[in-house]
TORKE-355691 format. One record per residue (C-alpha): residue number from 0; x, y, z. Coordinates in nm, 3 decimals, padded with zeros to 5 digits. Last residue first. Layout:
! TORKE-355691
(NUM (X Y Z))
...
***
This chain:
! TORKE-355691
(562 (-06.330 -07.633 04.451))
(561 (-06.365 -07.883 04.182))
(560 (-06.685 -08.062 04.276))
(559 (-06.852 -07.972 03.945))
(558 (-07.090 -07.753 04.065))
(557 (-06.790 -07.538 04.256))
(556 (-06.575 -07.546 03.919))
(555 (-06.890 -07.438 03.724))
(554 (-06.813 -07.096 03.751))
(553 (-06.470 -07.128 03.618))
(552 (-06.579 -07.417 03.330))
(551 (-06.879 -07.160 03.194))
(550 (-06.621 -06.868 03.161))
(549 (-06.353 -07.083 03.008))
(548 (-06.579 -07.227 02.763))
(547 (-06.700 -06.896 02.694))
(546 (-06.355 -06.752 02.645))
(545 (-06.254 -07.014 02.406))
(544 (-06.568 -06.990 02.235))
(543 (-06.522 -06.640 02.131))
(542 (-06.185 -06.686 02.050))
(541 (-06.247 -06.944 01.825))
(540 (-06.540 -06.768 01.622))
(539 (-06.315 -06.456 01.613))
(538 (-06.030 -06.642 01.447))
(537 (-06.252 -06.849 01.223))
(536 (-06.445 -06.508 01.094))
(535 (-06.111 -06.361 01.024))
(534 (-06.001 -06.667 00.845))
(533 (-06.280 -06.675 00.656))
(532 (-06.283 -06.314 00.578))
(531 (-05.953 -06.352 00.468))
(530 (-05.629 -06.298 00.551))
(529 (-05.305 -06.552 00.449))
(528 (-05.337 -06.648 00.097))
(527 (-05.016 -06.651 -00.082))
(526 (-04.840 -06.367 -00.223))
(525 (-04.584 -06.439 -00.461))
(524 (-04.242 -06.240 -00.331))
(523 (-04.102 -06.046 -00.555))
(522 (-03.830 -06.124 -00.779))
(521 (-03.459 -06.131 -00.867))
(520 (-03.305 -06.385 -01.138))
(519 (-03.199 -06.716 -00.944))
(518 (-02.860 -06.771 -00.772))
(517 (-02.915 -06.589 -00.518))
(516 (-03.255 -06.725 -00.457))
(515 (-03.075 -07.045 -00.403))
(514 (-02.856 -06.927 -00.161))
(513 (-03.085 -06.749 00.033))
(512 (-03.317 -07.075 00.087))
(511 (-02.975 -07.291 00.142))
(510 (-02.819 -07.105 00.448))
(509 (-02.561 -07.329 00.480))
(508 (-02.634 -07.434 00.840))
(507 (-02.730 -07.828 00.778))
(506 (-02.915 -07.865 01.087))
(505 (-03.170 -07.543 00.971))
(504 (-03.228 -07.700 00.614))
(503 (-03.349 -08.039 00.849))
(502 (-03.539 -07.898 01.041))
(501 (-03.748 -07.699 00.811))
(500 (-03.774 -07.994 00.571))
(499 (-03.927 -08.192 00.887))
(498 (-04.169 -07.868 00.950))
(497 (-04.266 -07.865 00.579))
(496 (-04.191 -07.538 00.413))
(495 (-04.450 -07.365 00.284))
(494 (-04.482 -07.170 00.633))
(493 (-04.154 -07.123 00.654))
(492 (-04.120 -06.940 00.323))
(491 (-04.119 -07.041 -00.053))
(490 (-04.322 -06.837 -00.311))
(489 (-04.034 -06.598 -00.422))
(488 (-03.839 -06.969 -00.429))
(487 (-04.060 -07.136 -00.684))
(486 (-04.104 -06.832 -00.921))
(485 (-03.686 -06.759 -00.937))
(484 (-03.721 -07.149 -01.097))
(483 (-03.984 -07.053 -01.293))
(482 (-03.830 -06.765 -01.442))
(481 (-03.486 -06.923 -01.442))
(480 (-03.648 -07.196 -01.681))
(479 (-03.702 -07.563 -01.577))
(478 (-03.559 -07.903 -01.675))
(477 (-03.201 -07.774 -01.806))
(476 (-03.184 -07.516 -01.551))
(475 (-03.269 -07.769 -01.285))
(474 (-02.878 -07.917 -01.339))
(473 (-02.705 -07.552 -01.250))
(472 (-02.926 -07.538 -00.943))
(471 (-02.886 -07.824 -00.769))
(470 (-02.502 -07.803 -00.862))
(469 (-02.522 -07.448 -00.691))
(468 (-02.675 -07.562 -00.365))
(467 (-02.437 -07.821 -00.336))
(466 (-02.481 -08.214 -00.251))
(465 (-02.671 -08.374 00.003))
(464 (-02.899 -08.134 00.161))
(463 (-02.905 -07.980 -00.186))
(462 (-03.120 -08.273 -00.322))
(461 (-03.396 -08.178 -00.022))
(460 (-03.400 -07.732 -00.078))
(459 (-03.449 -07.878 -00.481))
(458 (-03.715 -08.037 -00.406))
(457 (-03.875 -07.801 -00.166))
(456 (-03.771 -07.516 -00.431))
(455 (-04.007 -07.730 -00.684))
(454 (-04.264 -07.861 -00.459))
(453 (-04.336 -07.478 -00.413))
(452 (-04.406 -07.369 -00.762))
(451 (-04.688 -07.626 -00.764))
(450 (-04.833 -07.460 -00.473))
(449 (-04.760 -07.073 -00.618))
(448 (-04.940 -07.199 -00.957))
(447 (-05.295 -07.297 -00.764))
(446 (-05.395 -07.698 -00.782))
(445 (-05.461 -07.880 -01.051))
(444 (-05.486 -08.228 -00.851))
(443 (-05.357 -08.244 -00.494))
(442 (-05.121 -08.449 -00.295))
(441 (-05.119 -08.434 00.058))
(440 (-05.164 -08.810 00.114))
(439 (-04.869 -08.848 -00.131))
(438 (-04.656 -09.049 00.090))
(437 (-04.369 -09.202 -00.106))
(436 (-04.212 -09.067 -00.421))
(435 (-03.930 -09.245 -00.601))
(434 (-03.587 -09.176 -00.722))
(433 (-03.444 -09.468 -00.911))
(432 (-03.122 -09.592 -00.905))
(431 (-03.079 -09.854 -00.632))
(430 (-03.413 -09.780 -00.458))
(429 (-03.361 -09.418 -00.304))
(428 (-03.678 -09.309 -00.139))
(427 (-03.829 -08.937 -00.092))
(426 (-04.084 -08.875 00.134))
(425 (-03.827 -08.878 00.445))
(424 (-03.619 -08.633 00.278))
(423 (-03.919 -08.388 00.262))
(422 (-04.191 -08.352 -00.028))
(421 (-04.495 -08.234 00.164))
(420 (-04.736 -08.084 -00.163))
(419 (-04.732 -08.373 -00.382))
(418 (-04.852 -08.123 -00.628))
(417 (-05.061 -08.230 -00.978))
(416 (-05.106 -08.060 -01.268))
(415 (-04.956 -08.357 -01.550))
(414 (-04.706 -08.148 -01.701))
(413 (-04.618 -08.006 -01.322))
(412 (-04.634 -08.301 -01.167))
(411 (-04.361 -08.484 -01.440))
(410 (-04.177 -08.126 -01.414))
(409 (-04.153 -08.232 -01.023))
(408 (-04.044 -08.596 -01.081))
(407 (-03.791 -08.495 -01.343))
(406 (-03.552 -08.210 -01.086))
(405 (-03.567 -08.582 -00.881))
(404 (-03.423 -08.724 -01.179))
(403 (-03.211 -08.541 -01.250))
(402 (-03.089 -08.458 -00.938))
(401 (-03.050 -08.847 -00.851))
(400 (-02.854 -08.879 -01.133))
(399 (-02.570 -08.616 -01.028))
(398 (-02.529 -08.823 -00.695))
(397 (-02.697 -08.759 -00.372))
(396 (-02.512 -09.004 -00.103))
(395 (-02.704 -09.187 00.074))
(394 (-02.915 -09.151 00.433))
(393 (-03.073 -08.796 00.315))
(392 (-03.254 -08.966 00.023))
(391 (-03.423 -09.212 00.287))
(390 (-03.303 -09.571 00.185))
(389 (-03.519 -09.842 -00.040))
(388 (-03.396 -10.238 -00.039))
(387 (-03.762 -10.308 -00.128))
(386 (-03.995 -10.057 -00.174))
(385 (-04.310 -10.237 -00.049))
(384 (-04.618 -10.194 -00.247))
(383 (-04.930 -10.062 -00.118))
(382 (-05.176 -10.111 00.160))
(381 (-05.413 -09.836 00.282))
(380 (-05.548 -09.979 00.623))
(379 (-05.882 -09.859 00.768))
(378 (-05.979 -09.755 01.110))
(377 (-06.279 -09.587 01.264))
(376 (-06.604 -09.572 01.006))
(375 (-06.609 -09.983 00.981))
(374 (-06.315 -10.128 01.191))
(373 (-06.048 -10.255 01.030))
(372 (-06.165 -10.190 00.640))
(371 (-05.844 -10.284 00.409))
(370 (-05.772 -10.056 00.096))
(369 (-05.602 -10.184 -00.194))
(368 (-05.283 -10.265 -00.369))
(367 (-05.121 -09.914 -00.425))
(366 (-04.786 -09.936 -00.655))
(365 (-04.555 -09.685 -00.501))
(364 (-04.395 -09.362 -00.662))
(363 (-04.247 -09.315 -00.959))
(362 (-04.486 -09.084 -01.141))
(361 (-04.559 -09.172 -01.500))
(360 (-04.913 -08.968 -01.514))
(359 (-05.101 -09.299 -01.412))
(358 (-04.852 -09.367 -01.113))
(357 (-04.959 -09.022 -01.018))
(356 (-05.302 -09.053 -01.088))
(355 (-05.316 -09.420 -00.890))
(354 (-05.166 -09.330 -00.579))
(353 (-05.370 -09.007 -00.563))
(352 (-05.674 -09.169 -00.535))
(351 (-05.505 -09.411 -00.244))
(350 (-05.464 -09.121 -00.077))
(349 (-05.780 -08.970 -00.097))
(348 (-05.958 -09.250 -00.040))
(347 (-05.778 -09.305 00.322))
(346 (-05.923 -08.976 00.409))
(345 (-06.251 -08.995 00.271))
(344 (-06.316 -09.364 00.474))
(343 (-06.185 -09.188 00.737))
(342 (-06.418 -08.892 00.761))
(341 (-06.546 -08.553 00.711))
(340 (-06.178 -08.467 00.578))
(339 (-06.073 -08.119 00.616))
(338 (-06.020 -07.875 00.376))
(337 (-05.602 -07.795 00.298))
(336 (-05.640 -07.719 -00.083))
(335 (-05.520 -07.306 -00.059))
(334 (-05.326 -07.234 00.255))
(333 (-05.649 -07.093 00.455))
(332 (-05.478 -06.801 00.652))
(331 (-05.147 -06.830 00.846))
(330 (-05.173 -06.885 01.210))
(329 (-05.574 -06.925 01.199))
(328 (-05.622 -07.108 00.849))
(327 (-05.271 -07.313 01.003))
(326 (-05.429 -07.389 01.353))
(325 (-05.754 -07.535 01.193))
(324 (-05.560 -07.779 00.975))
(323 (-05.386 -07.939 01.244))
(322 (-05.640 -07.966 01.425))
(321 (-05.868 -08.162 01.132))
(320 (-05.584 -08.387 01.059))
(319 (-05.522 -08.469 01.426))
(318 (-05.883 -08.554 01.429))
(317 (-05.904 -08.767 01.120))
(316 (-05.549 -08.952 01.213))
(315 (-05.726 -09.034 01.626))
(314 (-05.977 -09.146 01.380))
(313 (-05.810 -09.435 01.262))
(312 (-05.571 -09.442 00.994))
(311 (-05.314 -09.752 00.924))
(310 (-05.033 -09.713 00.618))
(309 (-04.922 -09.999 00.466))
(308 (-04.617 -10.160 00.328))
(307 (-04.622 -10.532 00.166))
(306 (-04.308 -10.788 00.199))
(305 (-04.224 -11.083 -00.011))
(304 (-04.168 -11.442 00.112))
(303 (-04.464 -11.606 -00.006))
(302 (-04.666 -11.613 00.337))
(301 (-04.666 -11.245 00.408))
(300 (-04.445 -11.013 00.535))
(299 (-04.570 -10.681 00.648))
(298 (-04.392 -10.378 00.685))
(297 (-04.621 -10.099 00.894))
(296 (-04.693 -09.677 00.895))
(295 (-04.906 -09.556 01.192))
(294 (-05.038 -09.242 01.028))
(293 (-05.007 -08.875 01.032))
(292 (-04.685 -08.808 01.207))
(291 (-04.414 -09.018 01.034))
(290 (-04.066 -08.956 00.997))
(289 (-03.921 -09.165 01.346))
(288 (-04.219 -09.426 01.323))
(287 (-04.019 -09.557 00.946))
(286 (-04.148 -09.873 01.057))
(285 (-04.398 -10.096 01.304))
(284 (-04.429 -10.466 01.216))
(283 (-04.696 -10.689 01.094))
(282 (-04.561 -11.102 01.035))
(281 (-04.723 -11.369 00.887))
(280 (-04.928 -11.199 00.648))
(279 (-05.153 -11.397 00.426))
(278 (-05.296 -11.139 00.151))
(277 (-05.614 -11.263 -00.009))
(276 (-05.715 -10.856 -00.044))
(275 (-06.016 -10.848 00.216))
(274 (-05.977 -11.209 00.405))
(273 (-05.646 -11.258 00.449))
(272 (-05.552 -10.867 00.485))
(271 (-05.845 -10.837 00.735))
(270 (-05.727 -11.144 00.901))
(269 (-05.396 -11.036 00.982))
(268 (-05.506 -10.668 01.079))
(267 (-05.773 -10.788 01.290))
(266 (-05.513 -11.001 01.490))
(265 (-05.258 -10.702 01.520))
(264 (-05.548 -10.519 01.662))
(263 (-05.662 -10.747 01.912))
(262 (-05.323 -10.811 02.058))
(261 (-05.039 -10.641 01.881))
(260 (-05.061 -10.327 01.644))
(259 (-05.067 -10.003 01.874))
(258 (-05.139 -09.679 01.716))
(257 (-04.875 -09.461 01.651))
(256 (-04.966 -09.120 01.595))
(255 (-04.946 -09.090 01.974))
(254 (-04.530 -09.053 01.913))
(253 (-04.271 -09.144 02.094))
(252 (-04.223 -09.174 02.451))
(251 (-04.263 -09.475 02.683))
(250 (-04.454 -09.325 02.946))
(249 (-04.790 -09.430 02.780))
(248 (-05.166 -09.398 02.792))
(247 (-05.366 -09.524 02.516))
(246 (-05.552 -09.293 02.271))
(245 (-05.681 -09.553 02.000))
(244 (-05.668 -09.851 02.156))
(243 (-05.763 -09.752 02.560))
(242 (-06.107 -09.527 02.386))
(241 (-06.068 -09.166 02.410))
(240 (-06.433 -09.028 02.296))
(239 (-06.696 -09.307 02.355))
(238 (-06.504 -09.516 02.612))
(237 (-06.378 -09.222 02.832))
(236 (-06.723 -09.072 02.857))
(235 (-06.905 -09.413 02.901))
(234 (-06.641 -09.531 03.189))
(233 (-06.695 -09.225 03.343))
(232 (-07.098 -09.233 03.352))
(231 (-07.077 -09.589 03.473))
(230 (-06.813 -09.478 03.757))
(229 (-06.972 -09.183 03.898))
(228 (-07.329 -09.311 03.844))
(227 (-07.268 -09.691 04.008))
(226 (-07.107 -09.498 04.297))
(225 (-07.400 -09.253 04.345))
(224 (-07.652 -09.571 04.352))
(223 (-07.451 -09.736 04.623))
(222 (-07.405 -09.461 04.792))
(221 (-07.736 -09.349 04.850))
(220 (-07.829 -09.716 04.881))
(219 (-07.696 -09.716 05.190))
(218 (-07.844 -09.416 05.336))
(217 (-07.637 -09.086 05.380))
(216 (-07.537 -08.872 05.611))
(215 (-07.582 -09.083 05.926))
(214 (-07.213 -09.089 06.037))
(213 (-07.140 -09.384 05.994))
(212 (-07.327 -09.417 05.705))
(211 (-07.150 -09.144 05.539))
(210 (-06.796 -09.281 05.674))
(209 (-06.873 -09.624 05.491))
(208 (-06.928 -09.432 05.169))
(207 (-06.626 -09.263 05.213))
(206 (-06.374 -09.583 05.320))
(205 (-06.565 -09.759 04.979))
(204 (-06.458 -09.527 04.768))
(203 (-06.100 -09.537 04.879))
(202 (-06.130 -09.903 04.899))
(201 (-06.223 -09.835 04.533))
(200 (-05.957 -09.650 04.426))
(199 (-05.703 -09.870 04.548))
(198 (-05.859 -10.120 04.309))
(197 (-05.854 -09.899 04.055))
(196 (-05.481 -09.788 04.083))
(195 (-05.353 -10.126 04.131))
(194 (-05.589 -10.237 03.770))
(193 (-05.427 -09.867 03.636))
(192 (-05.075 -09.993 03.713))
(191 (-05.071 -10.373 03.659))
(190 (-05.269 -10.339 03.257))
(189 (-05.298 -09.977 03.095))
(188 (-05.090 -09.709 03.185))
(187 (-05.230 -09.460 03.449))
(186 (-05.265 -09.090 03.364))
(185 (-05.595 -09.033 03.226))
(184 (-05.787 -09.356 03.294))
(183 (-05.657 -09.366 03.638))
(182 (-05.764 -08.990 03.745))
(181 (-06.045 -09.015 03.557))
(180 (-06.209 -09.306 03.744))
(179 (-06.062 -09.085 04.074))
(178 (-06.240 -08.806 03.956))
(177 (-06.588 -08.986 03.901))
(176 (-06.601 -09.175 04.196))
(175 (-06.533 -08.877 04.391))
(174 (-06.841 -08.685 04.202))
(173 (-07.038 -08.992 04.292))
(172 (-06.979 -08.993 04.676))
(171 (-06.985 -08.574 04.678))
(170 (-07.351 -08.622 04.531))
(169 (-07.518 -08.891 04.735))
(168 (-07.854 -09.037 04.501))
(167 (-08.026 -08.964 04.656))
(166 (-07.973 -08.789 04.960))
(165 (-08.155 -08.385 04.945))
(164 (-07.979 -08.102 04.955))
(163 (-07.639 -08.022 05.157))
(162 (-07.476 -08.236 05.475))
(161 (-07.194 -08.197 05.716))
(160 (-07.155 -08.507 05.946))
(159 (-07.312 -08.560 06.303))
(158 (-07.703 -08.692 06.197))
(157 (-07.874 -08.885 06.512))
(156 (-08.095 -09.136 06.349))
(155 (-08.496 -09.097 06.308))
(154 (-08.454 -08.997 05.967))
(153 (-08.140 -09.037 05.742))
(152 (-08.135 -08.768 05.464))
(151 (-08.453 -08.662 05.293))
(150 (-08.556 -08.793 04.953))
(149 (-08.660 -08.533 04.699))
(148 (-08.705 -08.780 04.373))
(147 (-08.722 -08.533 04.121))
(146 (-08.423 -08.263 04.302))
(145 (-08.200 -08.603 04.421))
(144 (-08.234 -08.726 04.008))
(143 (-08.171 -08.362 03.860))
(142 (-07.838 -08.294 04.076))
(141 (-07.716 -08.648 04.051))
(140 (-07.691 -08.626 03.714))
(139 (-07.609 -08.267 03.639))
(138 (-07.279 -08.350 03.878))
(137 (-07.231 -08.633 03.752))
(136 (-07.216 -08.522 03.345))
(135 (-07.033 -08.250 03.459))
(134 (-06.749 -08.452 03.635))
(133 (-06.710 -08.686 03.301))
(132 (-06.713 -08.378 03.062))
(131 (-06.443 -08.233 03.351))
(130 (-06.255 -08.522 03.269))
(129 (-06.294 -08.569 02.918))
(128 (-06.137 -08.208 02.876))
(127 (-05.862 -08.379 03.070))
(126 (-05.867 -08.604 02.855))
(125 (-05.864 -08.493 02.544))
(124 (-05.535 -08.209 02.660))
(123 (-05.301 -08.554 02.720))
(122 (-05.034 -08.339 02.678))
(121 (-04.843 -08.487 02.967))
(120 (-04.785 -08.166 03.158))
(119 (-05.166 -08.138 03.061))
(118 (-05.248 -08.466 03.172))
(117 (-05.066 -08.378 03.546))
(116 (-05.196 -08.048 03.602))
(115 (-05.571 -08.210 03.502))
(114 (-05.570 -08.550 03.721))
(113 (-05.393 -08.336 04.003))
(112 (-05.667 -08.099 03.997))
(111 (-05.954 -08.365 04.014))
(110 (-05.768 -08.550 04.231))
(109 (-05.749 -08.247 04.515))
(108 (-06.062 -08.080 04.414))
(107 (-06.243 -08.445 04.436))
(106 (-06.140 -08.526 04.776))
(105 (-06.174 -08.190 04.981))
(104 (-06.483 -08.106 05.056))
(103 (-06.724 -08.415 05.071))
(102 (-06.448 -08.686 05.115))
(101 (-06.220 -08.464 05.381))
(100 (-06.537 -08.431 05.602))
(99 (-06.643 -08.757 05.614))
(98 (-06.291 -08.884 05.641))
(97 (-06.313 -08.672 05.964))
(96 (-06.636 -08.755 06.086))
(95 (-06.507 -09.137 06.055))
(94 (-06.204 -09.017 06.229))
(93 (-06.398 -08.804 06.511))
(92 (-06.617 -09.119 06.561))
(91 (-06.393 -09.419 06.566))
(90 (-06.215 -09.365 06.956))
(89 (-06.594 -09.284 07.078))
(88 (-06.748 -09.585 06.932))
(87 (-07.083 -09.563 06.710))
(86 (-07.282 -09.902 06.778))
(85 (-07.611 -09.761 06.716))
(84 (-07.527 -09.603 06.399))
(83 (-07.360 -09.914 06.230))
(82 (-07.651 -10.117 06.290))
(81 (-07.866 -09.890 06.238))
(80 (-07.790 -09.861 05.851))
(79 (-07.893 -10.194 05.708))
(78 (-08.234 -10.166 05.890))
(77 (-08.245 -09.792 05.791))
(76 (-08.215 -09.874 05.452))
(75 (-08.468 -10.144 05.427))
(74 (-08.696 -09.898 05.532))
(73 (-08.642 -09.649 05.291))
(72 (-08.633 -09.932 04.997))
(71 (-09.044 -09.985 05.099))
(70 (-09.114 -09.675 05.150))
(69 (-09.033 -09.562 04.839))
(68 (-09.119 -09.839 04.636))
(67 (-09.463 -09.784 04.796))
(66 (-09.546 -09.444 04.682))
(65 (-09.521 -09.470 04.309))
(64 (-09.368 -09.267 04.040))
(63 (-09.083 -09.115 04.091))
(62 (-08.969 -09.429 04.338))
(61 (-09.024 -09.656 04.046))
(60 (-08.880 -09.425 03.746))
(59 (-08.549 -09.405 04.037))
(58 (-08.552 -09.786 04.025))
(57 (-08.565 -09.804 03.723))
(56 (-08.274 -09.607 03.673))
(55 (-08.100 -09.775 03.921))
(54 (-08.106 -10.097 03.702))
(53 (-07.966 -09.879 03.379))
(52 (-07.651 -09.761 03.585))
(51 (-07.569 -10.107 03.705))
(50 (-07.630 -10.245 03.323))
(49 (-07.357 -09.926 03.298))
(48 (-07.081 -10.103 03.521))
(47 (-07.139 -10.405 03.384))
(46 (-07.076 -10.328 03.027))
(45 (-06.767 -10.082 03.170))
(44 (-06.621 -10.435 03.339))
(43 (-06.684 -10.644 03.037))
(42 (-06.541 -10.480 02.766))
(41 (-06.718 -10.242 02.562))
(40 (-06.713 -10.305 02.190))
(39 (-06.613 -10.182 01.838))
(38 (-06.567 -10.464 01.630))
(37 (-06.180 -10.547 01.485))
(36 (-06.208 -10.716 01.166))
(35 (-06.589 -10.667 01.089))
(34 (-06.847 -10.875 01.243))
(33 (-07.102 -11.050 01.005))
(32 (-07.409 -10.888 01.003))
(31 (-07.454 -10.838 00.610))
(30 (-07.174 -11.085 00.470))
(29 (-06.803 -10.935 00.455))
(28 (-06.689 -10.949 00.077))
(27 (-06.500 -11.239 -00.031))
(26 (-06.120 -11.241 -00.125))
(25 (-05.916 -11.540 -00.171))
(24 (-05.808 -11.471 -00.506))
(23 (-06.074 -11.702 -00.676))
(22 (-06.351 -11.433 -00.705))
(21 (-06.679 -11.633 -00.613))
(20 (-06.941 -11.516 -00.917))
(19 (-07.102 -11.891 -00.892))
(18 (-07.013 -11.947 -01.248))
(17 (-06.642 -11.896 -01.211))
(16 (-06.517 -11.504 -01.185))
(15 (-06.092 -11.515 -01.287))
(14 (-05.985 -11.173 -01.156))
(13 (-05.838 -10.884 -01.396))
(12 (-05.537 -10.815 -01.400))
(11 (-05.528 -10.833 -01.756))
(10 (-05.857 -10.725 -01.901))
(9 (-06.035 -11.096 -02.051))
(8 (-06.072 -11.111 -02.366))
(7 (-05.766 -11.381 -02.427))
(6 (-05.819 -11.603 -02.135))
(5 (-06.202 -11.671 -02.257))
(4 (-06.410 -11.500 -01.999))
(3 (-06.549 -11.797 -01.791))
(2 (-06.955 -11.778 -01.766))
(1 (-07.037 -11.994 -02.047))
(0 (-07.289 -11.933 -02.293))
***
């Protein structure tokens, strides 16, 4: 029998599989071990830094264990060190003591505090949680190694610097290795600025250790080793949990949403489209960044001329997802459907899901064309069609067709129980004629009356923006009843508002929530969920840990080097 469907049995749409089961789109799945798009990897310099880390490791298991190791790095030590000690000058001494004295007490407080007044002015709030992660790491590091191995400062030499606990490996070198690490990787742009801050950094490093030795503080590979643990354990913090391409640091403005597509990225995105959905693109390019919060929406033209939208999530998305969410259950209570996603993968899913059961119940909204894996578990790109020649409802002028048929879309959700749930102008395109629906990651599937109710004053609240409150409301009367219609703005308030549609009804100055309940019959207010045991439990849960955190970070600010 032969293994080519015969043209007329086979689905439309449906791709042509030759004997050899090879799709002939130009798609192919990724072979086991074969890299993704864009791998997740250290670069060079943090690599180097912790293979650093590792070797004094061993070295530390050698010294815990044996004898000889001991005595044997001791003495080179002292040979390296004397050196410096026997030929102390007068006119050097009282500034080596100095910069001595300045590193140990002084140093870290001063960039560690300036590192966390200036990311929070900057709202960079993950890193400078990252930065007293980094500090505490360091600190409990160097604290457990010095207490197993119990090496004594300098013997033999004359000792004229301050000095606390044992030597290795040097505590106050690798806590100022850490801050200063921070420091650049929390407020310094990436490329000229943070390589000039790093390399000033480490003459700065290297000034201290020097002054140690001079003064007979520490042995050389005190410092060495405390270095290698400031900066290796820094690196590894700032790598794992606020990596350069998903959190980079920028002056620029805008907004963080926006991940950055040239370089590596913009290279994984090309060939993930190639090789995923057999989509050539020859050009990727930001758009619509002014209206979108959630994602890092693109345009990309490929190699026949036509143009493809798509949406990129990484987990920067997930996390900013799963805040957001948290601060409305404890502002307002649980708001119904709003769980969390446990991942990427789930949330990208969920939008495409919704793509096809709205376009299924007759919703005009986009065509979705498949899901492209970036980086496997950390970024994903949803791609769908591109609305060609599409404005913003709020950029054109909101005729008496439009109404209809945006008044339409809504009874279409409501027939078929679905709820876009964040219709704004910016959601709603104007192709020619037609009224379509864009961003439905929101969108949920039967959901509770009030919600439903709620896309329906938010619609109308949009299609008055550009016309009249009482037009809006004269042409929804012959797609809803004033029942429903009085239903949908009882349950609207700020809260069910979204912040954008907020804005926006606010700018125009006409008053357009009271004027529409005006209009309709009088009637309570529907009661949505705000209190709850869950959200009471959430509240107190958050508190509680707030103040512990606080607690444990105050009297840890003298461990930590911050004080």
């Amino acid at each position: 029998m032969s293994d080519v469907a015969p043209e007329e049995t086979r689905p439309e749409g449906q791709a042509l599989i030759i004997a050899n089961h090879t799709p002939v789109t130009g798609q192919r799945r990724r072979p086991s071990g074969e890299p993704p798009p864009l791998p997740r990897e250290l670069n060079t310099t943090a690599a180097a830094w912790l293979i650093g880390f590792a070797g004094w490791a061993c070295v530390w298991a050698l010294v815990f264990l044996f004898d000889g190791p001991e005595v044997w790095i001791t003495e080179r030590d002292l040979e390296w060190m004397g050196p410096i000690v026997d030929n102390r000058q007068s006119w050097l001494t009282p500034s080596m003591q100095k910069v001595s004295e300045i590193g140990t007490f002084w140093a870290t407080p001063v960039v560690g505090w300036v590192t966390i007044i200036g990311g929070l002015a900057a709202r960079r709030i993950r890193h400078v949680v990252l930065l007293i992660v980094a500090l505490s790491l360091v600190a409990f590091i160097s604290t457990v190694i010095s207490v197993q191995i119990g090496r004594p400062r300098p013997l033999g030499v004359s000792i004229i610097g301050a000095w606390e606990g044992f030597a290795q490996p040097s505590r106050p070198v690798a806590l100022f290795a850490a801050s200063v690490v921070s420091a650049g990787l929390t407020l310094a742009p990436f490329g000229r600025w943070r390589r000039s801050w790093f390399f000033a950094s480490a003459a700065l490093v290297a000034m201290f250790g020097f002054a140690q030795l001079y003064v007979a503080v520490d042995h050389p590979t005190d410092v060495l080793a405390a270095a290698t643990v400031g900066v290796a354990v820094t690196l590894l913090v700032y790598r794992l949990w606020a990596p350069e391409s998903v959190f980079p640091i920028t002056y620029r403005g805008g907004k963080t949403a926006h991940l950055d597509i040239a370089g590596a990225r913009g290279a994984a995105i090309r060939n993930g489209l190639e090789s995923q959905l057999g989509i050539t693109a020859t050009d990727v390019q930001l758009i619509g960044v002014e209206s979108s919060a959630g994602s890092t929406p693109l345009s990309i033209a490929t190699a026949d001329g036509s143009r493809v939208f798509a949406k990129l999530y990484s987990r920067s998305h997930l996390r900013s997802d799963r805040s957001y969410k948290l601060f409305r259950t404890l502002r307002y209570g649980r708001l119904e459907d709003e769980q969390r996603f446990s991942s990427v993968r789930r949330l990208i899913q969920h939008e495409d899901y919704m793509l096809h059961v709205m376009r299924r119940a007759g919703i005009d909204c986009m065509e979705p064309m498949g899901i492209v894996e970036i980086t496997p578990d950390h970024e994903y790109l949803l791609v769908a069609e591109f609305i060609q020649g599409g404005r913003e409802i709020g950029e054109v002028r909101v005729t008496t067709s439009l109404i209809d048929a945006g008044l339409t879309t809504v009874a279409q959700m409501w027939g078929a129980g679905l709820a876009h749930r964040d219709i704004k102008p910016a959601n709603i395109m104007v192709q020619g004629d037609r009224l379509r629906l864009i961003d439905v990651a929101f969108g949920e599937v039967r959901p509770s009356p009030w919600r439903q109710a709620v896309d329906l004053a938010n619609m109308m609240l949009v299609l008055a923006l550009g016309s009249s409150p009482e037009l809006v409301y004269e042409r929804a009367l012959q797609h809803f009843s004033e029942q429903e219609i009085a239903e949908a703005f009882a349950a609207s308030r700020g809260v069910t508002l979204p912040s954008a549609l907020r804005a926006s009804v606010k700018k125009d100055g006409r008053a357009l929530l009271e004027c529409f309940r005006e209009l309709a019959p009088e009637r309570p207010m529907v009661s949505i969920q705000r209190w709850s045991v869950r959200r009471i439990g959430l509240t107190l849960w958050v508190t509680v840990v707030t103040i512990a955190l606080l607690a444990v970070f105050v009297g840890s600010l003298n461990d930590i080097g911050l004080t």
